[in-house]
N, C-alpha and C positions, 0 to 999 in steps of 0.2 A: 832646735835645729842641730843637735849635738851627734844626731845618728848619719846626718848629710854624708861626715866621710866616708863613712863604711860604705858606700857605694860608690861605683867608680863612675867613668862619665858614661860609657859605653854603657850600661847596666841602667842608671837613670834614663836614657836616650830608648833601651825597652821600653821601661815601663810607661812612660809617658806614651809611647808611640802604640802599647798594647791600650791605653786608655783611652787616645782618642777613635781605635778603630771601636773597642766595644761600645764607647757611646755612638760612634756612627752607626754602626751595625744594629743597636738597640733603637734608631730612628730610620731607616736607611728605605722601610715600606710603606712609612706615613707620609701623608700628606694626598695621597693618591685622590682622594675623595676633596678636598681642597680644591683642586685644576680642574674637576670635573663639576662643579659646581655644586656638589651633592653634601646636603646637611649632615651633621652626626656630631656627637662627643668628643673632643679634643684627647687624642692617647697618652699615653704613657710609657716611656720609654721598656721596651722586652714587656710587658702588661698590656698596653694594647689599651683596650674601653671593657676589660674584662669585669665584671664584679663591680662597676661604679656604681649604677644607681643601685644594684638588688644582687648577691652574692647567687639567687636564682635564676638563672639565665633565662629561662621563657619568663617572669615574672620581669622581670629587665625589658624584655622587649617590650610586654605595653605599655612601658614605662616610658621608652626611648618613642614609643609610634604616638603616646600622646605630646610630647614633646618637638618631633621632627616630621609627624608627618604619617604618609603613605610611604615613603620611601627616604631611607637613611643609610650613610655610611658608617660600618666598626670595624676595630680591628683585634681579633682574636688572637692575644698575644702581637708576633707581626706581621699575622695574616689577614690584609683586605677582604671585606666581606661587607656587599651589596643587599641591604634588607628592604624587601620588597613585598607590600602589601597591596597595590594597587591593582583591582580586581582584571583591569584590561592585560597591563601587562603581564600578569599573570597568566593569563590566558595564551598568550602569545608565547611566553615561558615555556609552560609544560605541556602546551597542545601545538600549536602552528609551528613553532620553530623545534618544539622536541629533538625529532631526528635530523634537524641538520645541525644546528648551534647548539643545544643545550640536553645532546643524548642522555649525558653521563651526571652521576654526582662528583662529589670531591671525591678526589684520589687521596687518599692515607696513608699511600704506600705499604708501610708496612701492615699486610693483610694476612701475612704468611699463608697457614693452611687453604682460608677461606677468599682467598684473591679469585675467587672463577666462582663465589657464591652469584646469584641474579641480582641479588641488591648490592652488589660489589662490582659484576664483569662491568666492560664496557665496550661500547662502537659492536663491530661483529658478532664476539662473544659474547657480548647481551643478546644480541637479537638472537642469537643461536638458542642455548639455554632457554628466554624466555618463549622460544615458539613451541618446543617441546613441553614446556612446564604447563602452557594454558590453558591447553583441553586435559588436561588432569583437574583443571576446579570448573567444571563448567559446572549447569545447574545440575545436570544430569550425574554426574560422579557425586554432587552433594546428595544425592536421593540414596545413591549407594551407601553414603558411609553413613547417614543418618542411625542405623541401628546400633554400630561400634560406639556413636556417641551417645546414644542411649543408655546402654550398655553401663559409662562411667555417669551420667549424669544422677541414674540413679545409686549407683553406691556412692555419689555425693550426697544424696537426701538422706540414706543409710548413714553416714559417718556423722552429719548433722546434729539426727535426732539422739545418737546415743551420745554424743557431747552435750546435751541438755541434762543428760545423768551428773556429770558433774559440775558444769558452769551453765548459766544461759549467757552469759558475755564471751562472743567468740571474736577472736582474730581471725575477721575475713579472708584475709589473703590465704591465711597457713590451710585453707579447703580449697580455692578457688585455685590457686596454684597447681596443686597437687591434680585438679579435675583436668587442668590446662594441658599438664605435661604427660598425665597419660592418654590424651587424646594426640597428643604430637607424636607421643611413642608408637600408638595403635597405628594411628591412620599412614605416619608416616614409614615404619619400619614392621610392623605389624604383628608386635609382641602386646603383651602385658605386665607393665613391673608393678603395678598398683599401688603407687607412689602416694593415694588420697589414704590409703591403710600403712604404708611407710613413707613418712612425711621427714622425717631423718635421715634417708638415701640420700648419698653424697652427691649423686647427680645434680638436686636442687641443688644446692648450695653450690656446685661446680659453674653450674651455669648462671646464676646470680652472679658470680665472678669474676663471667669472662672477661673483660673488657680492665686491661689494663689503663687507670686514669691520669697515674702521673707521666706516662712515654706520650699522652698527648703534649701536656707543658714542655717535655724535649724537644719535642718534633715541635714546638708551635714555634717555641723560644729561638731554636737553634736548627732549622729544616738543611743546613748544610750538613748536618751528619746522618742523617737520611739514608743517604746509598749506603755509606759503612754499616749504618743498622739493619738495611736491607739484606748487604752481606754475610753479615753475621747471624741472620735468619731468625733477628728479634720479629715480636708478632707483638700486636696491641690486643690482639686475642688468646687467651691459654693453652699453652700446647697442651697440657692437663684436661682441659675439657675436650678440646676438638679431638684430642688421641683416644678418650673415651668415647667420642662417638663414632672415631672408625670400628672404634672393640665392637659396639655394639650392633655395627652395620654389619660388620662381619658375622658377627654373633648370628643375628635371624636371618644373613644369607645361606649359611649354614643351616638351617633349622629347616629353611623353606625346601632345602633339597630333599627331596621324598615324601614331602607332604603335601596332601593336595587338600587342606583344611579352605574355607572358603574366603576365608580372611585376607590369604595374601593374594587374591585378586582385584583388590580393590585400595592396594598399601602404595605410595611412592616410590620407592622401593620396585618392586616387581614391576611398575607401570617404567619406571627408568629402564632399568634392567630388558624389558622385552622390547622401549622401544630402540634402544641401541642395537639389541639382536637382529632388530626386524628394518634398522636405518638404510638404506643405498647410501653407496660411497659414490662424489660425486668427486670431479677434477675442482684442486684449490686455485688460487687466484696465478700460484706458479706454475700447474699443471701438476702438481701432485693429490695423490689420493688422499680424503677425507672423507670419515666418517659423518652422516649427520647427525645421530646421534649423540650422548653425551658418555665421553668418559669416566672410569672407573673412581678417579680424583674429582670431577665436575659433580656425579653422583653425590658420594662423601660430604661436599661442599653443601649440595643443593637440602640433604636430610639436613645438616648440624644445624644449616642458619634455618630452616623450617623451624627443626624444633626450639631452637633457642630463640630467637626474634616471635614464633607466635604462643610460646608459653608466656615471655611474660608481656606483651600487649594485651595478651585476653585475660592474664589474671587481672592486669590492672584495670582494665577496662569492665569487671564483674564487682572488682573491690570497688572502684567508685558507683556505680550502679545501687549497689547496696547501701552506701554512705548515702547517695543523693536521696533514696528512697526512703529510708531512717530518718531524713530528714524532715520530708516532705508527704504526712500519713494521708495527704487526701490523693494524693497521687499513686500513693502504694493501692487504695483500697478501689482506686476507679480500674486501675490493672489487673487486682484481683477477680476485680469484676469481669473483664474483660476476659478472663484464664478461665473464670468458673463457667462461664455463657459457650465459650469455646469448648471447653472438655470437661460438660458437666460431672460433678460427683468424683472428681480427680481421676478423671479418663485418663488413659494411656494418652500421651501427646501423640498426633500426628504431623507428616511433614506437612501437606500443602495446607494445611490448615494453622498449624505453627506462622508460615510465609503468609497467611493471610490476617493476622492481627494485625490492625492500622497503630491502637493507641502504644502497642509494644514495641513496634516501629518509629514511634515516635519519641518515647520515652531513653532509648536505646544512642538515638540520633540527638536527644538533647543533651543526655550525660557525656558522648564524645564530643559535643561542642564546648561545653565546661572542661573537658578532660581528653585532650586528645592523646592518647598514646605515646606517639611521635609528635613534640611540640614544635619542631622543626622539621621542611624541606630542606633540598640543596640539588642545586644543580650549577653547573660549570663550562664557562663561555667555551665556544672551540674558537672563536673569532670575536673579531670584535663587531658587535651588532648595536644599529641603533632603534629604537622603539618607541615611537612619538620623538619627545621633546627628552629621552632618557637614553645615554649612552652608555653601553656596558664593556668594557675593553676586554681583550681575549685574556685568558684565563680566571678571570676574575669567577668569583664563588656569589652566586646568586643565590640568596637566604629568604625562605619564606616561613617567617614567625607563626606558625598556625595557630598559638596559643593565642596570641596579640591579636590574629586574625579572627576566630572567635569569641571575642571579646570585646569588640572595635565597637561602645555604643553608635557610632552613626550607620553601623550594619545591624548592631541587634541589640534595641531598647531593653533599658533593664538588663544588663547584658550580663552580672554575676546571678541573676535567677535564673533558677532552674523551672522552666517552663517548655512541658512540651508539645503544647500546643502552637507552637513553632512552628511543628513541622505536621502537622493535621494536615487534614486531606486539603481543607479551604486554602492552607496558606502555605506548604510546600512549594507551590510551583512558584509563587513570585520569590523564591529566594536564589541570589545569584550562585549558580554552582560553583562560583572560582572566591566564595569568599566563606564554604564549608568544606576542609579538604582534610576528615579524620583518616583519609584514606589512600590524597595525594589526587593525582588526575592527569588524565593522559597514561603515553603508551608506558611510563615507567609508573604509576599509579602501583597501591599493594596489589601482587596478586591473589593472595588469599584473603579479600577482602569477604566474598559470600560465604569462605570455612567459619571465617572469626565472628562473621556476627550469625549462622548457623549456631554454631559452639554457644554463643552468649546468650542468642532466645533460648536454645533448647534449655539451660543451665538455670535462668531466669525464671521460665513457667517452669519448670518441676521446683524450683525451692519456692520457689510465692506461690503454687495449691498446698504447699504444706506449712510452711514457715512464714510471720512477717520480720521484718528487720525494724529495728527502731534505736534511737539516742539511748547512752547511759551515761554516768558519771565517768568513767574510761572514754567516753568518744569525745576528741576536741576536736574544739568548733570555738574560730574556723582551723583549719588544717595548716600546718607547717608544713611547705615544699623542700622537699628535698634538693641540696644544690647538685649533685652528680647524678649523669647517669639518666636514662629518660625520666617521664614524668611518674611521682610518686611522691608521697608522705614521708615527710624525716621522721616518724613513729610512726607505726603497726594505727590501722585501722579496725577501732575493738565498738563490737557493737551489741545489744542486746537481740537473741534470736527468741523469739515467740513461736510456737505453735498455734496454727488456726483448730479452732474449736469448728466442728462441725457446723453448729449455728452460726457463723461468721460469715461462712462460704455460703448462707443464700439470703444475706443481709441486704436489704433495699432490690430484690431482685422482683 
C-alpha cells in the first residue's frame, strides 16, 4: 500500500470513478434478452457470448440452437442480437413484414465508399437501386451472357489439364477463384484480365482483403466513437481495393467509347450507364428534381460489391462442390452420367439444356445446404413488432443462422450427409422454403442468385466431362472452419484431379 501516497484524493476519485463507468458501460446492453423472456448464453462483460461455445461462429450457432432452441438471445461484443430459426417467423421476417418492419439489414455505419451498394442501401435507396438492378439478371439477360461464360469456363478446363503436367493434387480454390473473378470482370465491366492465366494479380489478393476485421471489435466494443470514425472517413472496407475498382470502371468506360465490339451490350456497366441516360427525372418528395436513374458513385458502388461479394461466394461455393464430390465417388459418377447422356461425346454445353439437369440441380442444392456461402442473415426491427408469442423491440438485429438452419436434424435427417436426393423431383416440394435460405428470400433475397448458380453448372459440367475430383493424403477430412470472414476452410482445399479416360464416359450407360 506504499504507492497510496503518490496519488492525491482528487486523482484516486478518477480513477475509481473511470472504473465503475467502464464496468457499467461493459454491461450496460445486457440483460435485454432476460425481460423478454427469451433464452441464450449469459455474456461477458465488452465479449458478449462471442467465441463461448466454438471460436467458429456459424459452427456456435448450432451449437447454441441445439441447446436453446428455435430461437435465442446473444450479444455480439455489446450488441443485442435475436437468433431466429423458426420457420413461421421467419417467414413473416423476410416476406410479410419485409417492407414495412424489417426493410433493411444492420447498419455498420461505417461503409464509406460502398454505403449506396444494394446489399448495403436502405428504405428508398434500396428500392431505387434494386428496381433498376433486376431486369439486368432476368432469365433472359442470363441467355445473353451465357457465351462470355463459356468463353472462361473453358480456359478453366485449359488451365486444368496442363497443371496435370505437373501435379495431379491441385488447390481447388486457386482455379475456381480466378474462373469466378474474370466472370465478374467480363460480365460486369466488360474487359478481360484473365486472372485463371494470372493467378498472382493483386486484385485477388486485394479483394480477399477487403474487409477490415479488427474495426468490427471497435465498433462492437465501443459504438460511441462511431460518428468520429464516420468523420474521419474510416471504412471497414479498403480504400485500396474499392479505389482500384473506380481505376477500373473508369478504365473500360474509357475503352467502350468508340467501340462498338458486341460485348459491352450486355456488361452492367453499359446496362447502368444507358439506363441513367435514358431515366425521367421525376419531382422528389420536396419538390425537387430527381433522376431515376443511378448515379455515377451508386454505379461504382453497384460494379465493386458485384464483383467482390460474387467472386468469392461462387469460388466457394465450386471449392465445396468439388470436396463434396471427392468425397462421395458414387455421386460424382451418377452426375457424370447425367453430363455424358446430356452432351454426349463431350458436346459443347448448351443453355436450356444445362437448365434442364434435374440430378445437377440437385447436387448443386445439397452442397449449399451443407455450405452455404453466407452462413448468416440479418435484418433490423424499424419498430417494435410482435409475432405469435415472440417480441422483437425496435432496433433490435434479427439473426437468421442459415448454417444451424441447414443442419437442424429435425429439418434434415442425417443432416451432416451429403445427400442429394433431398432435393429430387419426388421430394423437393415437401421441403419448407423458409428453412433452405442458400440464397435468403424475399424482396431483399440475393439478386444474382440465377448468375451464380448459372456460373456454377456451366463450371461443374465442363470440368466433370473432362475431370473427376477425388480424396488424397493433402485433403482433410473433416475440414477446419475458418473463424473470420464468411464461410471457408482454415487451409486451402487440395484435391486429387483425374482425367476421364474415354471408356469411363459410357460406363453402365
Amino acid at each position: 500500500m506504499g504507492f497510496l501516497p503518490f496519488f492525491s484524493l482528487e486523482t484516486w476519485i478518477l480513477l475509481i470513478t473511470f472504473c465503475c463507468i467502464f464496468v457499467m458501460y461493459g454491461h450496460w446492453t445486457y440483460g435485454v434478452f432476460e425481460k423478454l423472456g427469451i433464452p441464450g448464453p449469459k455474456p461477458k462483460m465488452y465479449f458478449g457470448t462471442v467465441g463461448r461455445m466454438n471460436p467458429v461462429f456459424y459452427i456456435e450457432d448450432s451449437l447454441l440452437a441445439q441447446k436453446y432452441g428455435k430461437v435465442w438471445g446473444m450479444y455480439e461484443l455489446r450488441k443485442p442480437v435475436l437468433a431466429v430459426m423458426d420457420p413461421d417467423v421467419l417467414k413473416i421476417v423476410l416476406i410479410k413484414e419485409c417492407l414495412t418492419h424489417f426493410t433493411n439489414r444492420r447498419n455498420l455505419r461505417l461503409n464509406g465508399d460502398l454505403s449506396d451498394a444494394v446489399s448495403i442501401a436502405e428504405d428508398d435507396q434500396w428500392r431505387k437501386i434494386r428496381s433498376v438492378l433486376s431486369p439486368y439478371f432476368s432469365s433472359g439477360r442470363m441467355k445473353e451472357m451465357f457465351n462470355i461464360m463459356k468463353h472462361h469456363s473453358h480456359k478453366l478446363t485449359v488451365k486444368l489439364q496442363s497443371s496435370l503436367a505437373n501435379n495431379d493434387v491441385i488447390n481447388v480454390k486457386e482455379f475456381f477463384g480466378p474462373y469466378s473473378m474474370d466472370i465478374m470482370i467480363s460480365i460486369g465491366f466488360g474487359g478481360d484480365m484473365d486472372f485463371i492465366n494470372n493467378p498472382s494479380c493483386p486484385l485477388l489478393t486485394l479483394v480477399s482483403a477487403i474487409i477490415n476485421i479488427y474495426l468490427f471489435s471497435v465498433s462492437g466494443c465501443f459504438p460511441v466513437v462511431l460518428p468520429l470514425l464516420e468523420l474521419l472517413g474510416v471504412s471497414f472496407f479498403s480504400r485500396t481495393t474499392t479505389g482500384h475498382f473506380k481505376k477500373i470502371v473508369e478504365k473500360f468506360r474509357a475503352e467502350r467509347k468508340g467501340s462498338s465490339h458486341q460485348v459491352w451490350n450486355i456488361t452492367i456497366i453499359i446496362f447502368l450507364m444507358l439506363n441513367r441516360d435514358s431515366s425521367i427525372t421525376v419531382n422528389g418528395p420536396r419538390g425537387e428534381k430527381q433522376n431515376q436513374g443511378l448515379s455515377d458513385s451508386e454505379i461504382v458502388s453497384q460494379l465493386t460489391m458485384f464483383a467482390m461479394a460474387g467472386y468469392e461466394t461462387s469460388a466457394i461455393t465450386l471449392t465445396f462442390l468439388a470436396y463434396n464430390l471427392a468425397r462421395n465417388p458414387e455421386i460424382t459418377k451418377r452426375l457424370q452420367e447425367e453430363i455424358d447422356t446430356t452432351f454426349p461425346s463431350k458436346g459443347p454445353v448448351q443453355y436450356e439444356a444445362l437448365m434442364q439437369m434435374e440430378y445437377l440441380d440437385a447436387v448443386i442444392k445439397e452442397s449449399l445446404r451443407l455450405s452455404p456461402p453466407i452462413p448468416r442473415l440479418e435484418r433490423q426491427a424499424k419498430e417494435t413488432v410482435k409475432i405469435n408469442d415472440l417480441t422483437i423491440p425496435k432496433d433490435m438485429i434479427v439473426m437468421i443462422p442459415v448454417y444451424a438452419l441447414h443442419r437442424d436434424p429435425e429439418l434434415w435427417p442425417e443432416p451432416e450427409e451429403f445427400k442429394p436426393e433431398r432435393f429430387s423431383k419426388e421430394n423437393k416440394d415437401s421441403i419448407n422454403p423458409y428453412t433452405y435460405l442458400p440464397f435468403g428470400m424475399g424482396p431483399r433475397n440475393c439478386l444474382g442468385m440465377r448468375f451464380a448458380l448459372l456460373l456454377v453448372k456451366l463450371a461443374l459440367v465442363e470440368v466433370l466431362q473432362k475431370f473427376s475430383f477425388s480424396v488424397c493424403k493433402e485433403t482433410m477430412i473433416p475440414l477446419k472452419m475458418d473463424a473470420s470472414g464468411i464461410l471457408g476452410p482454415l487451409h486451402p482445399i487440395k484435391l486429387k484431379l483425374e482425367p476421364r479416360s474415354t471408356d469411363s464416359e459410357h460406363v453402365d450407360k
